[in-house]
Every structure is written in C-alpha cells, then in structure tokens.
N, C-alpha and C positions, 0 to 999 in steps of 0.2 A: 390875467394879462394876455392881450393878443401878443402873433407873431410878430405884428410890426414891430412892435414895442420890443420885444425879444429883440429881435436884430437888429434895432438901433447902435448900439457902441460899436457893431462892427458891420455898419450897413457900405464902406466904402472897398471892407474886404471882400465880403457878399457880392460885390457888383466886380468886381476884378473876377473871382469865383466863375463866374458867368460868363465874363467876356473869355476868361483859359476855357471853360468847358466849350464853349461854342466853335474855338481854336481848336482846340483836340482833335474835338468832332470829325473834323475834314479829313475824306479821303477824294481819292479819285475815283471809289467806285460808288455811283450814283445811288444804287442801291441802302446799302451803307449809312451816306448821308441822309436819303431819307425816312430813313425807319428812326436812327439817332436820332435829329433833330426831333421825329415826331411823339418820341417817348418822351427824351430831358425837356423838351420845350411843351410837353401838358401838362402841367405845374407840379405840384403835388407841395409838401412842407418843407422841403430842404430843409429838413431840420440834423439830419447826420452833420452834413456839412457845417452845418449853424455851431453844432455844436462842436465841432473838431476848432474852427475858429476862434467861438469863447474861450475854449479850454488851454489855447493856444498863449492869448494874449493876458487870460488871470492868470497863466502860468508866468506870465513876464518877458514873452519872447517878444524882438521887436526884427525880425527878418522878416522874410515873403515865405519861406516855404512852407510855410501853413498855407497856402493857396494850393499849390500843388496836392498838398494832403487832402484839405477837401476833396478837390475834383477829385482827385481818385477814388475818395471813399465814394463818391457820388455816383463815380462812372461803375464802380465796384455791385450796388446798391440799384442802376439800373439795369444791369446785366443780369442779376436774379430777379428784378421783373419779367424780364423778358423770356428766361427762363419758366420762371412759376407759372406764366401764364399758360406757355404750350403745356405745361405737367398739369397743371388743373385744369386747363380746358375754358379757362376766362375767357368771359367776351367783353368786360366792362372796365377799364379801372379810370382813375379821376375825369370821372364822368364824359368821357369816351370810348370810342372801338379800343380794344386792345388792339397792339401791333399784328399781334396772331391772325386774329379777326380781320384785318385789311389786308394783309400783305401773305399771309400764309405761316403754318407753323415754320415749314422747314428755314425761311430767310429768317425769323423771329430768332430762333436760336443760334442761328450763325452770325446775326447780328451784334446776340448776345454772345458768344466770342469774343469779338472784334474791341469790344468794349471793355471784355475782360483784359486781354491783351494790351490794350493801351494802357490800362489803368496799369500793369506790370511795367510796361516801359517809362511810363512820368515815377514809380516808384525808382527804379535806376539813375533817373534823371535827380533825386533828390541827391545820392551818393552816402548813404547812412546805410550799412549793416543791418542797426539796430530799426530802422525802419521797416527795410525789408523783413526782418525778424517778426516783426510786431503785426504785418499783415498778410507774411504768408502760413504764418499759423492763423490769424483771422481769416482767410479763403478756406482754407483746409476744415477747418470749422463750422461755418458755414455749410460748407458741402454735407458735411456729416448730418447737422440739423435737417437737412433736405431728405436727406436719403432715410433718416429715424421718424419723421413728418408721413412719408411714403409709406414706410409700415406700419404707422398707425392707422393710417386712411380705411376706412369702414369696419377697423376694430372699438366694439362697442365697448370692450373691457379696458381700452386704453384706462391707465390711471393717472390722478394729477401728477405724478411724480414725473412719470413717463411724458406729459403734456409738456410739462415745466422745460425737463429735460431737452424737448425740442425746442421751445421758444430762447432760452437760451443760447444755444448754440446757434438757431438759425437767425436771430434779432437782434440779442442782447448783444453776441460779440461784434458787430459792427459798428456800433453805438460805441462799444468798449476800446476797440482798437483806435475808432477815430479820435476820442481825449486824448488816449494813452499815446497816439503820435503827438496832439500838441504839448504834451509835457514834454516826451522825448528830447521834441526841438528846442523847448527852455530849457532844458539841461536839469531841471526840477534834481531833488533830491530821489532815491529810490521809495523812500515812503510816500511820499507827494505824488508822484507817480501814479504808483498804486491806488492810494485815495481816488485820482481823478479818474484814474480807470474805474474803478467801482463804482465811480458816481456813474459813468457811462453806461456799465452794464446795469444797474439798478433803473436806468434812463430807461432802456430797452428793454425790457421785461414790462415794466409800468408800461410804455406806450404800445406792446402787442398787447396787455393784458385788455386795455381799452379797447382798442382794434379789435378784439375777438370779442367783446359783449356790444361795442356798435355792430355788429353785423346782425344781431336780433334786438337792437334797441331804437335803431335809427331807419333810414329810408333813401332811398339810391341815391335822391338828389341829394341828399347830406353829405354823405359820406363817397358818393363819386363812384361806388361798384353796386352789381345786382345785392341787394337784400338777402340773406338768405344764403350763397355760394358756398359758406363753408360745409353748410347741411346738404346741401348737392351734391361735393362734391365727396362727402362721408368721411369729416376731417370732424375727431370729439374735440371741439376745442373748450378751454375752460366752464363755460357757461351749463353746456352740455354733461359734461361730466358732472357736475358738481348737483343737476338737477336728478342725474340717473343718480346719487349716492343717497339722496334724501327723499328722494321722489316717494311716489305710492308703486303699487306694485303694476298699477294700470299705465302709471306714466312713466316707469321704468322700461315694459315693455315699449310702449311708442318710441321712444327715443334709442331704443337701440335696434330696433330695425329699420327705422329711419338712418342712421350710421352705417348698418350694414349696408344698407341698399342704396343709399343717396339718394340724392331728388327733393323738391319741391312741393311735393302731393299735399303734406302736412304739416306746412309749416306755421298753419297757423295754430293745432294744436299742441306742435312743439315750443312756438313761443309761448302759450298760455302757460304749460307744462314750466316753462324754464323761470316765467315770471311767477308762479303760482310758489314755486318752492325758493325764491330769493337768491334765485344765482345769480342774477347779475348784479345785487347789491353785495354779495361773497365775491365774487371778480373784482367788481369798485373795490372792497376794501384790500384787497392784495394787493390791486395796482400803486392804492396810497400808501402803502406798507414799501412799496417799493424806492415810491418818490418820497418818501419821508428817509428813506436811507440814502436816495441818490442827494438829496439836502444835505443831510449830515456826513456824509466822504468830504464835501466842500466846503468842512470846519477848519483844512488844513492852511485854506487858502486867504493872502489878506485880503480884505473886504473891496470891491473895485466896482465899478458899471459892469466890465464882465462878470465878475463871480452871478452878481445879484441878477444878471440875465440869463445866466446856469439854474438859476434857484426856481427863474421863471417859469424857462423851459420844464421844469420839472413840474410844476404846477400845470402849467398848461396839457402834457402832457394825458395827464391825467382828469381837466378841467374840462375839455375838449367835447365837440360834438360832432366830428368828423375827422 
C-alpha cells in the first residue's frame, strides 16, 4: 500500500499538520525562516507524524491536540536532521543540498536549536505532565542513541547488539513516543497504551532497519541521499556487520578497514562482499520480524480505517524502496 493510501483516514489532520508547522515556523529572524522552511518543506514521508495521528484517532480521541503532537514530534525529528547532517558531514538528503551544504554548519545547528526549542514550548502549550513526561525522556534518549552511534563510527568490532542498541534509542524511540502521546490524549487504558507504544517502537526499528540496507541496495535518486554515506562515513550499520560475521576471511578483512577508515574507494567490492554473503536479505528478515510485532501490539485495538492504516504503515515500512 502507498503513503497516499496510508494517510487517507486522516488526510484532513495531515493537512491542518501542515498548515501549524508552517505557523510555528515563523520567526522574525530571517535566517531561521529560511533554513526551516527549506528543511520541513523538502518533503520526505511524514510518516512520525502520520503515525502519532493514526494512533491518536484508533485510540478513540476526538480533540485537536494530536495536531500539536505531531508537529512537535516532527519539529523534534527535523532538528536531528539538521543536527546529523553537520555530525556526518552530509551533503545530500531527500535528494537535495543539505542545509549544512548551503547555508553552513555552524547556522545548521542553531537552527537546529530553534526547532528543538519550539517543539518544547507547543509541548507546554498542550498542558499535560504526562506529555511532557513522555517526550522529555524521548529527547533524552535520543541524544543518548547519538552520542553511542558516535562511538561506534569506524569501530569494525561494533556488534549487532551494540548496532541494535543505537537504532533503538536513536529511531525507534521517536516513532514510540509519537503513538504513546496519541494514546496518552485518549486516555487509553495503561495496557493499551503500552501495546501502541510498542507497535511504535517495533515501527522504528523496521524502518531504520530498511534505511540502513537501502543505502547498499538502492541509488541516490531512489532514496534521496549519496549511496554509500554510511560506509564513508565509518558507521557498521546492520548490513555490514552481519557480512564481516559470515563473510570469508578476505571479505572480512575489506570490510573492516573500510569502517575504520571511511570512504568511498571500495564500495563496490563491499557491496559484492555484503550481497555475496546475504546480508541484506538477514536485515529484510529482522526488519519483518519487527513489523510483524509492530502488527501484532495493534491486536489490542478495535478494528477501524485508522488501525488498518497502522497495519499499513507497517507494511510499507518495510515494503518500501526508498
């Protein structure tokens, strides 16, 4: 199932969504304005959002401040691009300059501020505790997955656990916070809750795990970044790993001084190397291990156009080629 199809039941939230982030947006320093607009307005899937919304409304809420939640999670969610970019050194993401690349690192990251910052102030504006609760342990979090991402960078011994360990924390919990507020706002039971939470982090694990085997499966203009960046930037991400544990002892070597060192030089006989030993059909099948759990958390839910556009997302997720 396409995205379209996905955001249907709640294509009139999506577009309010839109018109508050573009709202938000606005400062009086010109600066500011243009680097925001130039990030949130170069598309990408809104799919955090998408799914803070679905989760919102299968939960049974019928207020607005699941509007608010999204954008936040969204304004949340561009602020570590903006971030990531200056820390890896991007020039490309949904098949543009990065910010960094136009505008310079140093406004890039203060932009990314600004963005963080708002997103804390429309969290006050909801007036929930347990709102706050629920996403400033998801920042905190976050951060953490950033900073354990950092150490692994050109560590060839990284282990999947260790891999795992960061995509959770850096992916999965924002995927997870964004359900787990729209249940919040339905007032959901405490088990219910948790289900949707889980479906959200099982969401985000599936869609980095994807993410991190398009980067040796696909090609810029698919997927919207340079081919290859992870291995540049001497980031083991799943693919990788999992070809140095079965590899031969030839292909073991290439691929981990290719991690140590970063770069480009050899990528194409590290793709051979990752294709040769079936890592990215090992990545696939975790990622569907994942969305088959994110499925099943959403058995607690009655059956509704939202749920069954949850179920999508989940598919897609994982279906995807970009």
């Amino acid at each position: 199932m396409e995205l379209t199809t996905i955001r249907q039941p709640v294509l009139d939230d999506l577009q309010a969504v839109d018109t508050l982030i573009v709202q938000r947006l606005q400062s009086d320093v010109v600066l500011i304005n243009q680097i925001g607009h130039y990030i949130v307005g170069s598309g990408g899937k809104r799919l955090r959002p998408l799914v803070v919304l679905l989760a919102a409304r299968a939960c049974g809420y019928q207020g607005n401040q699941h509007l608010n939640a999204a954008a936040i999670i969204e304004f949340i969610h561009t602020s570590t691009l903006l971030h990531d970019d200056v820390v890896d050194g991007s020039q490309m993401r949904r098949s543009r300059k990065t910010a960094n690349a136009v505008w310079g690192n140093e406004a890039s990251v203060l932009v990314g501020d600004f963005l963080y910052s708002r997103s804390f102030q429309m969290m006050v504006e909801i007036d929930s505790m347990r709102v706050m609760e629920v996403l400033a342990h998801a920042t905190n979090r976050i951060s953490e997955g950033e900073v354990l991402q950092l150490l692994n960078a050109h560590d060839p011994d990284t282990t999947e656990a260790r891999y795992m360990e960061v995509i959770e924390r850096k992916t999965a919990t924002l995927f997870e916070a964004g359900t787990r507020l729209g249940a919040v706002l339905a007032q959901v039971p405490s088990a219910v809750e948790e289900a949707v939470a889980q479906y959200g982090a099982h969401l985000g694990i599936a869609f980095q795990l994807v993410d991190d085997a398009l980067d040796y499966a696909s090609d810029h203009q698919t997927i919207g970044k340079n081919i290859g960046d992870d291995l540049e930037e001497g980031k083991p991400t799943l693919p990788v790993i999992r070809a140095m544990a079965v590899g031969t002892d030839a292909q073991r070597a290439l691929l981990r001084e290719t991690i140590a060192h970063g770069g480009r030089e050899q990528i194409d006989a590290v793709v051979a190397a990752i294709v040769e030993t079936q890592a990215l059909e090992y990545t696939a099948h975790l990622a569907q291990e994942h969305a088959d759990a994110a499925i099943k958390a959403l058995e607690v839910l009655e059956d509704s156009p939202y749920r069954q556009s949850m179920i999508a997302a989940a598919q897609f997720a994982v279906g995807r080629s970009y």
